[in-house]
C-alpha positions in Angstrom: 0.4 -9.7 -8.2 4.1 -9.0 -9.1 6.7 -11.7 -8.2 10.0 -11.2 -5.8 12.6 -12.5 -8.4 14.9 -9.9 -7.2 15.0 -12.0 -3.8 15.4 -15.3 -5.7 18.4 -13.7 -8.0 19.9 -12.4 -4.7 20.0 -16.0 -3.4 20.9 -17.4 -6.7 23.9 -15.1 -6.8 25.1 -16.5 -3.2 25.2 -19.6 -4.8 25.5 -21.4 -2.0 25.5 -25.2 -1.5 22.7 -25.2 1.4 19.8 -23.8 2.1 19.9 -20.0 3.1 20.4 -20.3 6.9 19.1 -17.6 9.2 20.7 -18.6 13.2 20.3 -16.9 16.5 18.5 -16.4 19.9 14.7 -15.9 20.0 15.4 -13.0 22.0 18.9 -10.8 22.6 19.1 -10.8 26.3 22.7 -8.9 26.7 25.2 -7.6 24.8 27.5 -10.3 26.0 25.1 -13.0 24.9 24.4 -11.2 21.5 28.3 -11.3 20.4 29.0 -14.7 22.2 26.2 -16.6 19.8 27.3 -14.8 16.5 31.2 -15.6 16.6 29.6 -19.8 17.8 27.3 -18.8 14.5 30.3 -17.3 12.7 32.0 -20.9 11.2 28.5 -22.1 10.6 26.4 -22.4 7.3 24.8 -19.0 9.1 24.0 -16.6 6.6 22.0 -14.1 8.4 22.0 -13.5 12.3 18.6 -13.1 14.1 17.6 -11.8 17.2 14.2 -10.9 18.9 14.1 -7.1 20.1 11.0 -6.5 20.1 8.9 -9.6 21.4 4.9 -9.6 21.2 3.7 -12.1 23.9 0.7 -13.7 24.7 0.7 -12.6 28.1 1.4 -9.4 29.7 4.4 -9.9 32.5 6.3 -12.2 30.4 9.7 -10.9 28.8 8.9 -8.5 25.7 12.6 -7.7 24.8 15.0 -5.2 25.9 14.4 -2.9 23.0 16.3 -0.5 20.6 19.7 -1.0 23.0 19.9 -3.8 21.2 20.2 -2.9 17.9 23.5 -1.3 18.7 24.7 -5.1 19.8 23.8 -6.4 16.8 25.2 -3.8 14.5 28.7 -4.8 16.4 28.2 -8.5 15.8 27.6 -8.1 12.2 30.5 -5.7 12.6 33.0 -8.6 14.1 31.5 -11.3 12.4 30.4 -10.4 8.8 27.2 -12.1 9.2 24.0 -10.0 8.2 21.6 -9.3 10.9 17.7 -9.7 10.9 14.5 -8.8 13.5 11.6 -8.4 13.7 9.4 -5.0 13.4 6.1 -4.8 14.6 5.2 -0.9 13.6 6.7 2.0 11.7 8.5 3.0 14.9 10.2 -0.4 15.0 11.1 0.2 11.0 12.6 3.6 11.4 15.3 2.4 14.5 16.0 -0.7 12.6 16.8 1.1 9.3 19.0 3.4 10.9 20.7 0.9 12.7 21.8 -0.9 9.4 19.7 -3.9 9.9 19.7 -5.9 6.6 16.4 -7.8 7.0 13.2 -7.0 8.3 10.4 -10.0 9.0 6.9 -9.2 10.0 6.0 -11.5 13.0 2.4 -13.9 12.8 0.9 -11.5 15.2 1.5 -8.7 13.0 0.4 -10.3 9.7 -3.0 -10.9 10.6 -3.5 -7.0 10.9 -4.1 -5.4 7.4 -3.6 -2.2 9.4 -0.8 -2.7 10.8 0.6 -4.3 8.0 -0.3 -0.9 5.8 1.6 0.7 8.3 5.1 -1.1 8.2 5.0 -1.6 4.3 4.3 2.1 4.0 6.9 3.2 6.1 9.1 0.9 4.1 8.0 2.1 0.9 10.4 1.6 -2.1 13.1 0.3 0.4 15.9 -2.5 -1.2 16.0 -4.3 1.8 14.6 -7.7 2.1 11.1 -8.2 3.5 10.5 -11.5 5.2 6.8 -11.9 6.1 5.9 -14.8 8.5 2.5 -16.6 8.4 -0.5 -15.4 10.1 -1.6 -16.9 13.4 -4.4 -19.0 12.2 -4.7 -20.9 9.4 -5.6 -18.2 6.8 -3.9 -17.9 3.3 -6.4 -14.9 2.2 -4.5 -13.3 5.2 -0.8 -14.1 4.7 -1.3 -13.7 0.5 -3.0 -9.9 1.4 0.1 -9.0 3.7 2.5 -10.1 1.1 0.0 -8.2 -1.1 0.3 -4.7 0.6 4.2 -4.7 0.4 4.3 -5.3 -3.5 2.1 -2.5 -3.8 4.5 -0.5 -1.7 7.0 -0.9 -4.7 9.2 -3.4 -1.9 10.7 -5.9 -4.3 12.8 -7.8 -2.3 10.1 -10.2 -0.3 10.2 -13.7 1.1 7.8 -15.3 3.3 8.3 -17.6 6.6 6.4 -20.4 7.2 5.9 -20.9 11.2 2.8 -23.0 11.8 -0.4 -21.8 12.9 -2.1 -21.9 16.3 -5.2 -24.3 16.8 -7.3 -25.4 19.6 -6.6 -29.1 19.0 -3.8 -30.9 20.8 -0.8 -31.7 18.7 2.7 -32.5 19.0 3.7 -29.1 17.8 3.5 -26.0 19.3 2.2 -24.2 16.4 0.6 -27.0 13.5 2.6 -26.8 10.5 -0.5 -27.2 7.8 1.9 -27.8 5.0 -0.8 -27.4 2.2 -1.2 -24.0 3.1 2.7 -23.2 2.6 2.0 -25.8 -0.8 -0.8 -23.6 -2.0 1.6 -20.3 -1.2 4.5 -21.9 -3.5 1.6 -22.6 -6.2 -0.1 -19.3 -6.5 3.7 -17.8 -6.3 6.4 -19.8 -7.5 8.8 -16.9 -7.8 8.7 -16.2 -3.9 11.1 -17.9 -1.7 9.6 -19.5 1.2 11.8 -20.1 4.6 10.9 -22.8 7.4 10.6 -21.7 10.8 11.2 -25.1 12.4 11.5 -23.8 16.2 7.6 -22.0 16.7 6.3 -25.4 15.1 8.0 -27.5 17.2 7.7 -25.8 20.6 10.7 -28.3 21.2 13.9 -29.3 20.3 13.7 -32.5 19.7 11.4 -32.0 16.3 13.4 -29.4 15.0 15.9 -31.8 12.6 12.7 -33.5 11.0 10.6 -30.4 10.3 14.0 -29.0 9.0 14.2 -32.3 6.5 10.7 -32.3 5.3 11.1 -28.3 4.2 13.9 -29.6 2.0 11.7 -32.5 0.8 8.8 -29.9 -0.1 11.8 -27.5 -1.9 11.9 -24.5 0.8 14.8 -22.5 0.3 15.8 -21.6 3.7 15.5 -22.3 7.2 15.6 -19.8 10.3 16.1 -22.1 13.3 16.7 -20.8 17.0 19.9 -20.7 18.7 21.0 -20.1 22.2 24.5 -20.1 23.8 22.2 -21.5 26.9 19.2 -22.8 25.8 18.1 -23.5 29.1 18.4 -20.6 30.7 17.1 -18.4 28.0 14.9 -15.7 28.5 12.1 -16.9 25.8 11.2 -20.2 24.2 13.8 -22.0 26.1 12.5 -25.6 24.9 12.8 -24.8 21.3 16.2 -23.1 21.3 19.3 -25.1 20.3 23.0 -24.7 20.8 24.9 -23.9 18.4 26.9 -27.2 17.8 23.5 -28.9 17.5 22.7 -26.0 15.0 25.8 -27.5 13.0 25.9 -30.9 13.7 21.7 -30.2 12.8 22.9 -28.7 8.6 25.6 -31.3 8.8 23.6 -34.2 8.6 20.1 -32.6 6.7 19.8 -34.1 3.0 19.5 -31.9 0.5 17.0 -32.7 -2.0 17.5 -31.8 -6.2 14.5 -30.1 -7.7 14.6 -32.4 -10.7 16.8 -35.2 -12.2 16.8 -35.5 -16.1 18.2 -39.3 -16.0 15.7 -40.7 -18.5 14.8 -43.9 -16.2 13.5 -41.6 -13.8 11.2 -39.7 -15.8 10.2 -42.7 -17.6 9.0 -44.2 -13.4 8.0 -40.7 -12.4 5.9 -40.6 -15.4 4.3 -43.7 -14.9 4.1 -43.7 -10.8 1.7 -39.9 -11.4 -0.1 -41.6 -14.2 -1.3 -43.9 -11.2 -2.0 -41.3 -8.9 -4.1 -39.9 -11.5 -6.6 -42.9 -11.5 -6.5 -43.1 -8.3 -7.3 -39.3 -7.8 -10.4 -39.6 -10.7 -11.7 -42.7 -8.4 -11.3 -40.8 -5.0 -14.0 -38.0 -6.7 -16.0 -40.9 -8.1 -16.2 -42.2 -4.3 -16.9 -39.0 -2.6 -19.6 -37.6 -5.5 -21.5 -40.8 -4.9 -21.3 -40.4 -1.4 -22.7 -37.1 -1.1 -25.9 -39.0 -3.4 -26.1 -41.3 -0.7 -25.8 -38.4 2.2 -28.4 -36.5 -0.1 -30.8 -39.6 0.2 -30.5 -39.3 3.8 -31.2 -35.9 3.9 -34.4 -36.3 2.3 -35.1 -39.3 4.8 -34.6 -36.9 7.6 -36.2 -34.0 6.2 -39.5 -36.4 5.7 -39.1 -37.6 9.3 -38.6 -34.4 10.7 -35.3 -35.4 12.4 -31.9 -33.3 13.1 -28.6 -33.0 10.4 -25.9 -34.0 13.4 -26.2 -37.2 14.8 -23.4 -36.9 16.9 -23.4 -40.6 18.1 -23.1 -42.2 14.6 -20.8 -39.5 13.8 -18.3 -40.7 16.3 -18.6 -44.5 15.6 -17.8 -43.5 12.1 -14.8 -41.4 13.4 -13.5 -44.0 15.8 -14.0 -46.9 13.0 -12.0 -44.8 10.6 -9.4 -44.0 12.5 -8.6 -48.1 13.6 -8.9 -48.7 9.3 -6.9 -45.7 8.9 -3.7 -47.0 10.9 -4.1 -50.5 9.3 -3.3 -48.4 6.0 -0.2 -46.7 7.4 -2.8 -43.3 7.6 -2.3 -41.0 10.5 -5.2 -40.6 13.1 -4.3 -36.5 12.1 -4.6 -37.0 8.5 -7.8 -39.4 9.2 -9.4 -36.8 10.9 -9.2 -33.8 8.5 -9.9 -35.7 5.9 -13.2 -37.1 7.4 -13.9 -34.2 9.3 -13.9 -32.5 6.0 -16.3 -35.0 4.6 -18.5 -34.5 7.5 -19.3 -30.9 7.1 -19.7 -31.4 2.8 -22.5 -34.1 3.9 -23.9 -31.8 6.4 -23.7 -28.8 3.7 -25.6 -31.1 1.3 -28.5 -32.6 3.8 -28.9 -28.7 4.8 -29.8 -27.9 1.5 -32.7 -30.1 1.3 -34.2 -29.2 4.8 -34.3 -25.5 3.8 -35.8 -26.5 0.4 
């Protein structure tokens, strides 16, 4: 796969002392309201202006966006304000009234992304273009998905590309609107270190209130941008209300973020770092140790069962094991989340082993 340095140069060129910034409504409403939150944006770290025109739902009857119209109101607040503008474009339609509206970024939304087809589409129509390609995570928890969209516009000769980071949607309860599943933006970064990856704080959150942490554990993890939500009436806004902030919280938000260095060359720290992953190490070899003499055991099981003609899944004893862990788990300062996947994971690799042996 080919790399999007000529993104990374463009941002390296900026040289800017904070993350890139992308600011603005979830949805433009009115032209009133479009040029009322850029010039609030204008003093800002804002970089780039963004607006939903176009807005897939869920649910039919909710408010999908007022459309093209609006791409003449954010061509005059990039006009009055000199920020660049951004949107989203869901088809080659979308692309073609963007483009020649002079919209400087285009993002693919999570709906979009998990549609090779649809994705073919917009990066065809966008062939060999210079603008920048943002390209948001898919829906569910699929890198195969969001590394083949990202895919499809390389090989569309689209250089400048950058991917969003969202959260993805699951069945299970959280806090967050959409689960951020940080490893799978980790395992992006790894398999393409060269791409720059932006946080979308506000679809995680759902809320406002979780915004300023998800914002400060992107910079922790390296991101190099953020694209938060901002409403000059977040209460009254015609999408996402909870998850929108004002303006001055947007600034007062940057203002008090802590930017992280990628590295520190002071020979003290390298000398702890150095020493500190040398322990992780062990600790990693005797974590494998554990679990490949667990699966033995679970294996031993297996063959118990199989001999005795009894059922894999024992759901009872699976959650006494699952309750028990959890109670251990917050003794050790470990998440009832981070419990579960982890021994949820577990689970299924016994149950993948004891299966083996009843089919044999």
């Amino acid at each position: 796969m080919k790399n999007s340095k000529n993104l990374r140069k463009w941002l390296d060129d900026m040289n800017l002392s904070h993350p890139l910034l992308i600011a603005g409504p979830c949805s433009a409403e009115t032209e009133n309201q479009v040029l009322d939150i850029a010039h609030q944006l204008k003093d800002s770290d804002t970089i780039v202006y963004r607006a939903g025109i176009w807005k897939p739902r869920t649910r039919p009857g909710n408010f999908e966006g007022v459309g093209s119209l609006a791409l003449q109101w954010m061509k005059k607040a990039k006009k009055e304000t000199g920020i660049l503008t951004t949107t989203e474009v869901a088809n080659a339609n979308h692309v073609d009234l963007a483009l020649k509206n002079e919209i400087d970024i285009l993002w693919i939304g999570a709906r979009t992304t998990v549609s090779p087809f649809i994705v073919q589409e917009i990066a065809e129509a966008l062939r060999g273009t210079e603008k920048i390609i943002l390209i948001k995570n898919p829906v569910n928890p699929d890198l195969s998905l969001w590394l083949g969209a990202i895919e499809r516009f390389f090989s569309s000769n689209i250089k400048n590309i950058g991917a969003i980071h969202r959260g993805f949607s699951t069945y299970e309860k959280t806090k967050y609107r959409n689960n951020p599943e940080w490893q799978i933006a980790i395992d992006l970064q790894r398999r393409l270190p060269d791409l720059p990856l932006i946080l979308d704080p506000s679809h995680i959150a759902g809320r406002r209130d979780l915004i300023f942490d998800l914002c400060q554990t992107a910079l922790d993890l390296n991101y190099d941008g953020l694209m938060i939500e901002s409403h000059n009436d977040p209460d009254n806004a015609w999408s996402d209300a909870k998850q929108q902030i004002t303006p001055e919280k947007l600034k007062e938000l940057t203002k008090n973020l802590t930017i992280r260095r990628v590295t520190n060359d002071d020979e003290a720290y390298l000398d702890n770092l150095d020493n500190l992953r040398a322990q992780i190490n062990v600790h990693d070899n005797q974590l494998i140790n554990i679990l490949g003499n667990r699966m033995k055991v679970a294996e031993k099981i297996g063959l118990l069962k199989k001999k005795n003609n009894v059922a894999v899944l024992q759901s009872k004893r699976w959650n006494e094991i699952l309750g028990k862990m959890i109670l251990e788990g917050d003794e050790k300062n470990l998440s009832e989340e981070f419990i579960l996947k982890v021994f949820k994971a577990i689970h299924q690799e016994s149950i993948n082993h004891q299966e083996k042996i009843l089919k044999n």
